[in-house]
Each structure stands twice: as structure tokens, then as C-alpha cells.
MILO-656414 format. One record per residue (C-alpha): x, y, z. Coordinates in nm, 4 decimals, padded with zeros to 6 digits. Example, Ala and Ser with C-alpha at 12.3 -4.5 7.8 and 13.67 -1.06 7.14 Angstrom:
<sites>
<X 01.2300&Y -00.4500&Z 00.7800>
<X 01.3670&Y -00.1060&Z 00.7140>
</sites>
This chain:
<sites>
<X -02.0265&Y -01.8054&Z 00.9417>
<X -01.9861&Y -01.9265&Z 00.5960>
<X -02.2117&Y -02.1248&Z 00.3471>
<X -02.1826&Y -02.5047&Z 00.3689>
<X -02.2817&Y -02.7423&Z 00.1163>
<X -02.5942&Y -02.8914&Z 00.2905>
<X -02.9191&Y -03.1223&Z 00.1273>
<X -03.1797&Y -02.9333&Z 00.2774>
<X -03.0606&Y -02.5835&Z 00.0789>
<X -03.2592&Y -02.4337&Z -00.1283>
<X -03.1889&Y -02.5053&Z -00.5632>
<X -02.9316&Y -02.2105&Z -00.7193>
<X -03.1276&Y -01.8790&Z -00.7711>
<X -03.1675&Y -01.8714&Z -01.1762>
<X -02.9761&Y -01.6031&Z -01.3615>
<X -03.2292&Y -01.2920&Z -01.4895>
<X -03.3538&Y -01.3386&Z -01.8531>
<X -03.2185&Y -01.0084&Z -02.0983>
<X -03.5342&Y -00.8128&Z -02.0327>
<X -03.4995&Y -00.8507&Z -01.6278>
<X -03.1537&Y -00.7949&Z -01.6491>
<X -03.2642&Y -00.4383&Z -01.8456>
<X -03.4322&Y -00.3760&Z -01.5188>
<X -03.2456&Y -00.4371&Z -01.2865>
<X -03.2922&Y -00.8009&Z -01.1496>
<X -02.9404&Y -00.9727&Z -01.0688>
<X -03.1245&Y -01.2428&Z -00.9377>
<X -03.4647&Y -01.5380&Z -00.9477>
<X -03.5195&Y -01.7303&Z -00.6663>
<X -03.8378&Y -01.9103&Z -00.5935>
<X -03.9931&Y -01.6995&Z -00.4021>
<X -03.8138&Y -01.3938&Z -00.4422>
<X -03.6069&Y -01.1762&Z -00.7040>
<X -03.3480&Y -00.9307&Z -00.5908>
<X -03.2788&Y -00.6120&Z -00.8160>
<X -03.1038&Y -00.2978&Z -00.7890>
<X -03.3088&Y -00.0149&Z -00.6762>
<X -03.4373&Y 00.2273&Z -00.9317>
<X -03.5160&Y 00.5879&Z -00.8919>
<X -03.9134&Y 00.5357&Z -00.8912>
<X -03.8910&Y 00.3410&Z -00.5920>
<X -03.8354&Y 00.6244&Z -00.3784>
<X -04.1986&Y 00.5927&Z -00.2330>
<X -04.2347&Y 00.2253&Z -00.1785>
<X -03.9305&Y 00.2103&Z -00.0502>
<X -03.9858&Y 00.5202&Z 00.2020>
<X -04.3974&Y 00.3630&Z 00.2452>
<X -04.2469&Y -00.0013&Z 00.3234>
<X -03.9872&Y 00.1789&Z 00.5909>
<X -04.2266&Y 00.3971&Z 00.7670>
<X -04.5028&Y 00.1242&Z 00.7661>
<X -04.2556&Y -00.1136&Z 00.9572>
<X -04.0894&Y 00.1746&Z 01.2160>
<X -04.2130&Y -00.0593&Z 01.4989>
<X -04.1192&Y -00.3741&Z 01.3456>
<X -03.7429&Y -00.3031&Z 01.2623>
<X -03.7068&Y -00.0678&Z 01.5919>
<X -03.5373&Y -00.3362&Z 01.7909>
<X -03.2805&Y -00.4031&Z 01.5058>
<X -03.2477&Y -00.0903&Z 01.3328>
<X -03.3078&Y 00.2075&Z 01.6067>
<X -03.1945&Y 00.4839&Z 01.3541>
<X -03.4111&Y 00.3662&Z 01.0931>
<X -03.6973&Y 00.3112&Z 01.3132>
<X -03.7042&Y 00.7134&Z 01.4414>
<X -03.5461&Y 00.8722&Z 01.1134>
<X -03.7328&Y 01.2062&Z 00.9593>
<X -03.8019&Y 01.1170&Z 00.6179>
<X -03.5757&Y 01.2978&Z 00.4324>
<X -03.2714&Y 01.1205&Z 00.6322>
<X -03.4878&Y 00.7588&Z 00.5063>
<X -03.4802&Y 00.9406&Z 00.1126>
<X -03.0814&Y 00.9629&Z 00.1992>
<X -03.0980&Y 00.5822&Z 00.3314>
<X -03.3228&Y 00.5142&Z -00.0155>
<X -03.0247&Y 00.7294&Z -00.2468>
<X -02.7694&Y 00.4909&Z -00.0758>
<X -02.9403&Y 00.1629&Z -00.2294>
<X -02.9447&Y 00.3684&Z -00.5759>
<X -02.6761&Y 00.2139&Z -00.8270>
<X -02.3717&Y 00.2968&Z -00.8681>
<X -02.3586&Y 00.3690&Z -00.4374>
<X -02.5536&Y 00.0388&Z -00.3821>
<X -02.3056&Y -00.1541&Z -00.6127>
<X -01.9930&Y -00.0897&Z -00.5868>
<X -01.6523&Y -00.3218&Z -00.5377>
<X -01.7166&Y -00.3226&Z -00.2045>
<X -02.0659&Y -00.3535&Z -00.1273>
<X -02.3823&Y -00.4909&Z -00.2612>
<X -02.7538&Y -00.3432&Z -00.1110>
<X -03.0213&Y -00.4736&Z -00.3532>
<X -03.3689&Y -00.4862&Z -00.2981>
<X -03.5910&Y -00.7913&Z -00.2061>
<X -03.9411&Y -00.8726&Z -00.4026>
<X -04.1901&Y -01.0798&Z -00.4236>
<X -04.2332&Y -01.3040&Z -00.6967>
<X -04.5897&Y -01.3675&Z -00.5598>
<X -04.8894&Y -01.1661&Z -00.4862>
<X -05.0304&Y -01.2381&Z -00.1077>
<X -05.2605&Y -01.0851&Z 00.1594>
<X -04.9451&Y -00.8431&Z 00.1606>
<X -05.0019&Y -00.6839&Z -00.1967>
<X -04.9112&Y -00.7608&Z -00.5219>
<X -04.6531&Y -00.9635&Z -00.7208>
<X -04.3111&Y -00.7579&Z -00.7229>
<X -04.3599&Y -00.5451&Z -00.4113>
<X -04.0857&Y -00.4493&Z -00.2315>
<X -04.0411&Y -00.6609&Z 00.0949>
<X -03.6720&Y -00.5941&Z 00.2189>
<X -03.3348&Y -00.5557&Z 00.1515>
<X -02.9950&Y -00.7769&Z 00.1729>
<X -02.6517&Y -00.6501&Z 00.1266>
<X -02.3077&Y -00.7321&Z 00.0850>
<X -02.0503&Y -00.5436&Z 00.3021>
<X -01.7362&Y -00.5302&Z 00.3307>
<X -01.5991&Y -00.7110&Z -00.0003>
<X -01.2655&Y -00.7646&Z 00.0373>
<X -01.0174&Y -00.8778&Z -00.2442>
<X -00.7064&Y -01.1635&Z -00.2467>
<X -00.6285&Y -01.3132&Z -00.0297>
<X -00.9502&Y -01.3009&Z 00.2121>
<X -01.2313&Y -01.3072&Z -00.0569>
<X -01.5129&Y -01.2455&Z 00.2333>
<X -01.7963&Y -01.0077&Z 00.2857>
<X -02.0491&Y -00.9720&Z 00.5158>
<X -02.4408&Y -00.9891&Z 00.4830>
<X -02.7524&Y -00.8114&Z 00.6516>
<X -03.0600&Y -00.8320&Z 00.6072>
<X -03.4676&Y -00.7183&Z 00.6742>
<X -03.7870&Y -00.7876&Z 00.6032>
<X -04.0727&Y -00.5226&Z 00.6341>
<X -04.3363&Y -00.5543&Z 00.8659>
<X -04.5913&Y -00.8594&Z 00.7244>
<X -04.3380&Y -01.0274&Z 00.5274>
<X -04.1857&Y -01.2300&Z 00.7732>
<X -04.2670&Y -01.5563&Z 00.8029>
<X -04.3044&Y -01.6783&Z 00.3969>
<X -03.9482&Y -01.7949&Z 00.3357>
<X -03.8521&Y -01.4892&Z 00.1384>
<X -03.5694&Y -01.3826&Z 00.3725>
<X -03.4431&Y -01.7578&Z 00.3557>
<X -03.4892&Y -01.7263&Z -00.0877>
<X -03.3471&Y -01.4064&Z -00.0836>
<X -03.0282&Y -01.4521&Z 00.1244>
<X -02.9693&Y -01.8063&Z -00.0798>
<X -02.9962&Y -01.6328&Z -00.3847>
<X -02.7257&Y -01.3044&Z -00.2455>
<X -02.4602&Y -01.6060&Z -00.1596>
<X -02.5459&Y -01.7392&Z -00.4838>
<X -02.4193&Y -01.4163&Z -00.6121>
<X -02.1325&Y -01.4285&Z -00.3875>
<X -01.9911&Y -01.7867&Z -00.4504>
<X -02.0808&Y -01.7881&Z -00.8316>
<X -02.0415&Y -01.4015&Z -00.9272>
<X -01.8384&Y -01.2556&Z -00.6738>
<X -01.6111&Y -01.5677&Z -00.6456>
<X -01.6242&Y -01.5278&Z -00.2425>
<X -01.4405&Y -01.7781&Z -00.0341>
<X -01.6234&Y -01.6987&Z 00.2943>
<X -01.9615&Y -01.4823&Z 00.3869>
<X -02.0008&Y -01.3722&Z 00.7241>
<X -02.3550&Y -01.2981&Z 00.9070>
<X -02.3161&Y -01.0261&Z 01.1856>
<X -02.6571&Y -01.1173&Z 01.3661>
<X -02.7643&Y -00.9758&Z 01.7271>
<X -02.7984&Y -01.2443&Z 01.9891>
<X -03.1631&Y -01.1729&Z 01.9990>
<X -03.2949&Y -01.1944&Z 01.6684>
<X -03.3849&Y -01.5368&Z 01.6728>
<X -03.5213&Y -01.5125&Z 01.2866>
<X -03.2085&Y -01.3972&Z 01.1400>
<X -03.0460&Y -01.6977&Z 01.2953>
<X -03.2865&Y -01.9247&Z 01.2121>
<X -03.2365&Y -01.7565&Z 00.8164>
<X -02.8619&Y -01.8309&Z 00.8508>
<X -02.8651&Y -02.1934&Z 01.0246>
<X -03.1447&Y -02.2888&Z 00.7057>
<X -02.8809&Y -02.1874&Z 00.4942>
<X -02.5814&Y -02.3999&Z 00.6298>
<X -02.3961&Y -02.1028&Z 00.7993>
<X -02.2429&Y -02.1874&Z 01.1276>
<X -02.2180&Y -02.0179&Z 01.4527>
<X -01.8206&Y -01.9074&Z 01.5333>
<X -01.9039&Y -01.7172&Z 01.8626>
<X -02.0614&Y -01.4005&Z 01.9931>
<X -01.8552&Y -01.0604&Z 02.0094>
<X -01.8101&Y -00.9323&Z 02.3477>
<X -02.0543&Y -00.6661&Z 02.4589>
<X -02.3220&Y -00.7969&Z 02.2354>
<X -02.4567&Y -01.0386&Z 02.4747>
</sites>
């Protein structure tokens, strides 16, 4: 369903200052920043997976029973260039804020960008996840704002598309916050 202009979304995610940028960061929100993945985040990224095995099991099966060294090959996929390229996006969700959770800049998730496509469609997809304990704190909701703000500003999309299973009732809560609308369910997913 695509973004609509709506008063109860969230400001525009800021653009990363030079030295973010250098790091990775594509994008501020309030709550959140999204950045590429970087090498040394193999074992947070592989920590924050296994940690949340029972958490993401009902929406990503695979994920949720994979050896490790298929999750390092799920990690090398976020890595630039595979995780950015013209027709996909995966980026890395963190805190801005330290919590209960841990410390400012942890790792909490990941959105993505699938399926770019060019003139005339200019659409993608987006998916999403949080990691077990960071549901709950608005950073999905900051974090998918801020990936459409990359999309409508950056990426000059017309139209963004979230594939969400019927029963994930947070995911669909993230997209109605965010002014997407519901166009049906595919068959078989019910």
C-alpha cells in the first residue's frame, strides 16, 4: 500500500552529517538511524539473530532454525555493495537511545527495499524486523518513515508496497501509522 500524506506522520528523517555519512548512516530519525552494515558487525548482527530465534520464528522460519554459518551468509547479504544495489536496499536499524535493551547505537533490526523497479512503475517493496526486546518503542514505526523517506526523496519512488502476513498484527499496525493502505490479501495467505 503506498505512503499517504497524513498529519499524524512522523517529521522527515534528517539527512546524515559528513562524518555519519563516512560511516555509513543514510539516515536520522528520532528514534532511530539506519546505516549500511559494516564488516565488524558480523557478531551483533549474528548475537541479535540468535537471541531472537523464538521471537522472529513465526515470521521468518528459516531464520529462526538456521546454523550459523548460513545466518554469517544472511549477515554477508546486508554487506554493501549486495545490500545496496539498484534494486534493493537492506540497511540496518539502531538505536539512537540507550534503554533497558543496551546501549545507544545497538543494532535492533533491519528494513529493506525490494524489488526497485525503474520507469514507468517506480515501486519497491519493504520488510521489516525488530529483534526480540525492541518491539514496542516506536523504532520500527521511525525506522520504516525514515526508509520511505529514502524512497520518495532519494529513490524518487512513486509507490512502496508492504507484503505483511495476515497475522502480524504489529507490522500492520507499523504500516497503517504510516498512512499505507490496505489493497487486499493474496490468496493462500489467509
Amino acid at each position: 500500500a503506498p505512503r499517504m500524506a497524513s498529519p499524524a506522520l512522523p517529521p522527515l528523517s534528517d539527512k546524515p552529517s559528513a562524518r555519519d555519512r563516512a560511516a555509513g548512516v543514510l539516515r536520522v530519525g528520532q528514534r532511530t538511524l539506519l546505516r549500511f552494515a559494516q564488516p565488524d558487525d558480523s557478531r551483533e548482527f549474528l548475537d541479535m539473530l540468535k537471541r531472537s530465534r523464538e521471537h522472529l520464528a513465526p515470521w521468518m522460519p528459516r531464520a529462526a532454525r538456521a546454523s550459523e554459518p548460513t545466518l554469517a551468509k544472511k549477515f554477508e547479504r546486508m554487506l554493501p555493495p549486495a545490500g545496496n544495489t539498484p534494486v534493493k536496499l537492506r540497511v540496518l536499524v539502531c538505536a539512537r537511545e540507550a534503554d533497558a535493551t543496551g546501549p545507544a547505537g545497538r543494532m535492533g533490526g533491519v528494513v529493506s527495499l525490494g524489488n526497485i523497479s525503474e520507469w514507468p512503475q517506480l515501486a519497491a517493496t519493504t520488510g521489516y524486523w525488530l529483534g526480540a526486546g525492541e518491539t514496542g518503542k516506536g523504532l520500527m514505526r521511525d525506522a520504516v518513515a525514515s526508509l520511505l523517506d529514502i524512497a520518495f526523496e532519494e529513490k524518487k519512488l512513486h509507490r512502496v508496497v508492504a507484503n505483511i502476513l495476515p497475522a502480524t498484527r504489529r507490522s500492520h499496525a507499523v504500516a497503517a501509522a504510516l498512512g499505507f493502505t490496505k489493497e487486499g490479501v493474496a490468496r493462500g495467505l489467509v
